[in-house]
C-alpha positions in Angstrom: 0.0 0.0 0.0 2.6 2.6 0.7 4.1 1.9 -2.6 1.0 2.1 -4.4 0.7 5.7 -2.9 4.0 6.5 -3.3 3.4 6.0 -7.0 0.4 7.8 -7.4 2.1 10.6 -5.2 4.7 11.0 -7.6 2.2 10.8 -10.8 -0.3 13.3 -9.5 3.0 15.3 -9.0 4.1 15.0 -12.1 0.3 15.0 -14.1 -0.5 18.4 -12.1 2.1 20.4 -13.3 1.7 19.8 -16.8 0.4 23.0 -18.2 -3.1 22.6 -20.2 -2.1 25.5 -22.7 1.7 25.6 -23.1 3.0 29.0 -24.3 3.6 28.3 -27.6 -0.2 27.0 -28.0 -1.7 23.6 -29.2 -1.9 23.8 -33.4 -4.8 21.3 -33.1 -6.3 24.0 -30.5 -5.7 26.6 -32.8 -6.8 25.4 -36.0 -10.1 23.6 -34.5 -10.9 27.6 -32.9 -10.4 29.1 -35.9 -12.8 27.1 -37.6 -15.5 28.3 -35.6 -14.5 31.7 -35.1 -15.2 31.4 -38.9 -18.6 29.7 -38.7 -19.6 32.2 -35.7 -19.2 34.8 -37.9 -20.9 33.8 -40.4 -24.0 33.2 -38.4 -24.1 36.9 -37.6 -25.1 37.6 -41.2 -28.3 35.3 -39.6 -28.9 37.2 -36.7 -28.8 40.5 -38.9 -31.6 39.0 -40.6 -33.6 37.6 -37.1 -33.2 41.0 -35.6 -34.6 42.5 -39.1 -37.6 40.4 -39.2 -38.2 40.8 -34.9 -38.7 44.6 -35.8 -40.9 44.2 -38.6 -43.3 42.2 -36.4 -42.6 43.5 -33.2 -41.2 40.6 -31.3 -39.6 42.5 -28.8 -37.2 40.0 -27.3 -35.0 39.7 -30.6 -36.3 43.2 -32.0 -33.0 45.2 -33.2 -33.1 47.6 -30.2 -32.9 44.7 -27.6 -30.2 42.5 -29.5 -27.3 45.1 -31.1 -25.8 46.5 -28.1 -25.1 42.6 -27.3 -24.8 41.8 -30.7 -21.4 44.2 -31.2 -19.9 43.4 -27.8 -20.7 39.2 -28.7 -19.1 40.3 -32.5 -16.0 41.5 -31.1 -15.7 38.9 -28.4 -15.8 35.8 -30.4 -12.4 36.9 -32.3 -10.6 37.3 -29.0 -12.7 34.1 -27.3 -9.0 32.2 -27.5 -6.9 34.7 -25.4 -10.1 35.2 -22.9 -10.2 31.3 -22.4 -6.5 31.1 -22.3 -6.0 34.3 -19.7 -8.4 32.3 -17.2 -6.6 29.1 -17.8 -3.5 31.7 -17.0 -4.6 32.3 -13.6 -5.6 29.1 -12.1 -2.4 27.8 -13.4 -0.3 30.3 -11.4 -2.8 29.6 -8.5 -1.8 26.2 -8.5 1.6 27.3 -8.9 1.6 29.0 -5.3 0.5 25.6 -3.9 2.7 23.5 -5.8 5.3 25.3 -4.5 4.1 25.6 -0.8 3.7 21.6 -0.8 6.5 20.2 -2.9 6.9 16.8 -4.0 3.8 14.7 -3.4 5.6 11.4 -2.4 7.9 13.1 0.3 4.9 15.2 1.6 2.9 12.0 2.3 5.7 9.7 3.2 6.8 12.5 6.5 3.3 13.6 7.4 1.4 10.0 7.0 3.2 7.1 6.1 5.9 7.4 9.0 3.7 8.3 11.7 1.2 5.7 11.0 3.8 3.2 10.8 6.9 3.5 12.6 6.3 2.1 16.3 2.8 2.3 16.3 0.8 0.2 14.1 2.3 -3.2 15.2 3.3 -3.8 19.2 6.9 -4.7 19.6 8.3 -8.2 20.3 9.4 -7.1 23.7 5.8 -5.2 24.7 4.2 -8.5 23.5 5.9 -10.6 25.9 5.1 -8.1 28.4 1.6 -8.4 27.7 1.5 -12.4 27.3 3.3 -12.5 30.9 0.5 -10.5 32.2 -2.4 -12.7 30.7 -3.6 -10.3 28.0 -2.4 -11.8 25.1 -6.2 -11.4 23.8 -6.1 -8.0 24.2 -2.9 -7.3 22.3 -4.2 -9.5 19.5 -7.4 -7.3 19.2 -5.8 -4.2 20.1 -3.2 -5.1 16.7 -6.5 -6.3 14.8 -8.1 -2.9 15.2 -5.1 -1.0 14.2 -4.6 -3.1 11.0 -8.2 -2.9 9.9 -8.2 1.2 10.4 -4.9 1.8 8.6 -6.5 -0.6 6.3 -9.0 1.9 5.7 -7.0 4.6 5.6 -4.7 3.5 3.3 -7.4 2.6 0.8 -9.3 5.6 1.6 -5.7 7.7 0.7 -5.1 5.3 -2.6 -8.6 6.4 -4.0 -8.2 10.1 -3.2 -5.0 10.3 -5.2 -6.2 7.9 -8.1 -9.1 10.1 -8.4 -7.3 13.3 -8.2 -5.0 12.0 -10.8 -7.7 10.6 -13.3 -9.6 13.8 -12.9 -6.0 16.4 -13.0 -6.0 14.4 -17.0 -9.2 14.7 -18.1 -9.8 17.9 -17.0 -6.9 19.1 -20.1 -8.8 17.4 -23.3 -12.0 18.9 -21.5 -10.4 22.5 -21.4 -9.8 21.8 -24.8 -12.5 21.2 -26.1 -14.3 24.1 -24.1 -11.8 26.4 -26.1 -12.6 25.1 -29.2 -16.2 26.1 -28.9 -15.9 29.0 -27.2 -16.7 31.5 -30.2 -20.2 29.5 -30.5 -20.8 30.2 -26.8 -20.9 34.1 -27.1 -22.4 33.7 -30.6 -25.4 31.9 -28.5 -25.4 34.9 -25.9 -26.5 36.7 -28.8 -30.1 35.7 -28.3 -32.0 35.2 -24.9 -32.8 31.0 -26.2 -29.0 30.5 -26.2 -27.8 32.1 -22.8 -28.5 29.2 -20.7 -25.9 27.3 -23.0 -23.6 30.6 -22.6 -23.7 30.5 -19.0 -23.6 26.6 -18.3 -20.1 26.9 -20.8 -18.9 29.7 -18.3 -20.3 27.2 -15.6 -18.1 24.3 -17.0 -14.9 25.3 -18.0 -14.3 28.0 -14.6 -15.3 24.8 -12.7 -12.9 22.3 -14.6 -10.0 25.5 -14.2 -10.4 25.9 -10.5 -10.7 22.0 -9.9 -7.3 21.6 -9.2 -6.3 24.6 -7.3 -9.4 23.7 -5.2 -7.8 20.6 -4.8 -4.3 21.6 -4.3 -5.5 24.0 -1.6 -7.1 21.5 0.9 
């Protein structure tokens, strides 16, 4: 067990400092973003033509005077979406930077302030405190007493293992997720154009601050 977490100390070390949008950018990134900061602007010629027909008929919820102030802040947003995304992802890098740097290396962190003092002297009895016990007649008592022990270091060392193996799944798939959130970003303030598409708008904002300030979150407690 302490070499499983050992392991996964020095992997989640490792898999948490890898930065989700290195400075020199991800051309597969780039490229897919591009390719809808193209279709988004496009589909403004379409909301021209919504907000043209709203006034006609008076439908004042996507009339002209409701929509354009949004519609040129939205306009201008979508072609800087990229370097918005990438600011945020920015800061909660350099957050987890401060903490990284307060806790160090994973596997020597847990190894002084767990795996020693759980250990050393304390989980198992010694040979001489056994026969000290056994000459007393409760040789029963240190059995059970060592039972206990094992079984709740049992359960903390499992309950440890599955906290780090789920931080370090999560601390991976939290990168492609980012991703992809970038990638579609310039659809999600072309949506916040019109009052049917801002739920989508703000559950995107929803997702990708949550899956930014996951791990500093984590690295905090």
């Amino acid at each position: 067990a302490g070499q499983i977490i050992g392991f996964l100390g020095e992997a989640l070390y490792h898999i948490v400092n890898i930065r989700v949008y290195p400075a020199g950018g991800v051309a597969v990134i780039d490229e897919s973003w591009k390719i809808m900061r193209n279709f988004a602007n496009m589909f403004f010629v379409v909301a021209l033509i919504v907000m043209a027909f709203a006034t006609i008929f008076n439908i004042t919820k996507y009339e002209a005077r409701a929509l354009f102030p949004k519609f040129l802040i939205s306009a201008l947003l979508i072609n800087f979406s990229l370097v918005l995304g990438v600011l945020v992802i920015d800061a909660s890098q350099i957050l987890s930077n401060t903490f990284l740097v307060s806790i160090g290396n994973f596997s020597n962190r847990l190894g002084e302030s767990f795996i020693n003092s759980s250990i050393d002297g304390e989980l198992l009895p010694t040979k001489e405190a056994i026969d000290k016990i056994a000459g007393s007649g409760g040789i029963e008592g240190a059995v059970f007493g060592t039972l206990i022990r094992l079984i709740f270091a049992g359960v903390l060392f499992f309950t440890l293992i599955f906290s780090l193996l789920t931080a370090a799944i999560f601390s991976i798939i939290r990168i492609p997720i980012l991703w992809a959130l970038l990638v579609v970003s310039p659809i999600a303030w072309m949506l916040n154009i019109f009052p049917a598409g801002q739920g989508i708008y703000k559950k995107w904002w929803s997702l990708f601050i949550g899956w930014n300030m996951f791990l500093p979150i984590f690295l905090f407690f």
